[in-house]
N, C-alpha and C positions, 0 to 999 in steps of 0.2 A: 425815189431812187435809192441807191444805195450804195456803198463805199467797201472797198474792198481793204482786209483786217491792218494791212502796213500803212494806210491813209490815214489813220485813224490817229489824232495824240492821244496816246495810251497815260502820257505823263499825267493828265489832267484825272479830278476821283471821275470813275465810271463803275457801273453794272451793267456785266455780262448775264445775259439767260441765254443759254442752250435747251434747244426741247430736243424732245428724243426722235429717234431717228423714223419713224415713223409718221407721224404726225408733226411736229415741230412744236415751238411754242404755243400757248392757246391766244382763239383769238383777246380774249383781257389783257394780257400781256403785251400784245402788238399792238394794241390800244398803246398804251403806256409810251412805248420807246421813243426814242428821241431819232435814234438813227438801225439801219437795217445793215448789217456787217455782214461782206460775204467772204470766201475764201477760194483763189482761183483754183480751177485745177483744169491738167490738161487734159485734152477735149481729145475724147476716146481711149483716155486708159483706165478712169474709173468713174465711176456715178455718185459717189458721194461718201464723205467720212464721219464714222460714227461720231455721238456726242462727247464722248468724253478726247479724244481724239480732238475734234473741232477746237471743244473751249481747250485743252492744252496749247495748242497752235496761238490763239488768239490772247492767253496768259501768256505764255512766254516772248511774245512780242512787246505784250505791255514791260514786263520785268528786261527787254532788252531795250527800249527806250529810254527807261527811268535809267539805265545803269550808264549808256552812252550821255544822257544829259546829267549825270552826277546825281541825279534825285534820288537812289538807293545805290550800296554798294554791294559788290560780288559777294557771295558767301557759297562758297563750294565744301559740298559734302564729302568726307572722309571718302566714300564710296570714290568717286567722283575724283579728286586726287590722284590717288591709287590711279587710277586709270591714264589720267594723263600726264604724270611725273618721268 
């Protein structure tokens, strides 16, 4: 089975693989994993999100658990500021 990416304690160490959008990871790799991370989406408005797309979704989840449990703290970028000051 498999667990969709907000099920998931991000707080705890993990490694993410993302394969590319064609193929996906190989099978060596899905040998390995512990768990199968999916990401929902809604049903008829798209078919699937690039890799680098994916694994961003799935880091920033991990860095928004760690920040709501204390485990890391906010650090916003100059960029980022600016924008919402």
């Amino acid at each position: 089975g498999s667990l969709t990416y907000f099920d998931v304690d991000w707080t705890q160490r993990s490694a993410i693989v993302v394969g590319n959008e064609a193929r996906g990871p190989s099978e060596e790799i899905l040998k390995l994993r512990s768990k199968l991370i999916t990401i929902p989406m809604v049903e008829n408005r798209m078919e699937s999100l690039n890799a680098a797309i994916a694994g961003s979704i799935i880091m920033f989840e991990g860095y928004r658990q760690r920040l709501v449990t204390g485990k890391t703290k906010a650090v916003l970028g100059s960029a980022t500021q600016s924008k919402i000051q």
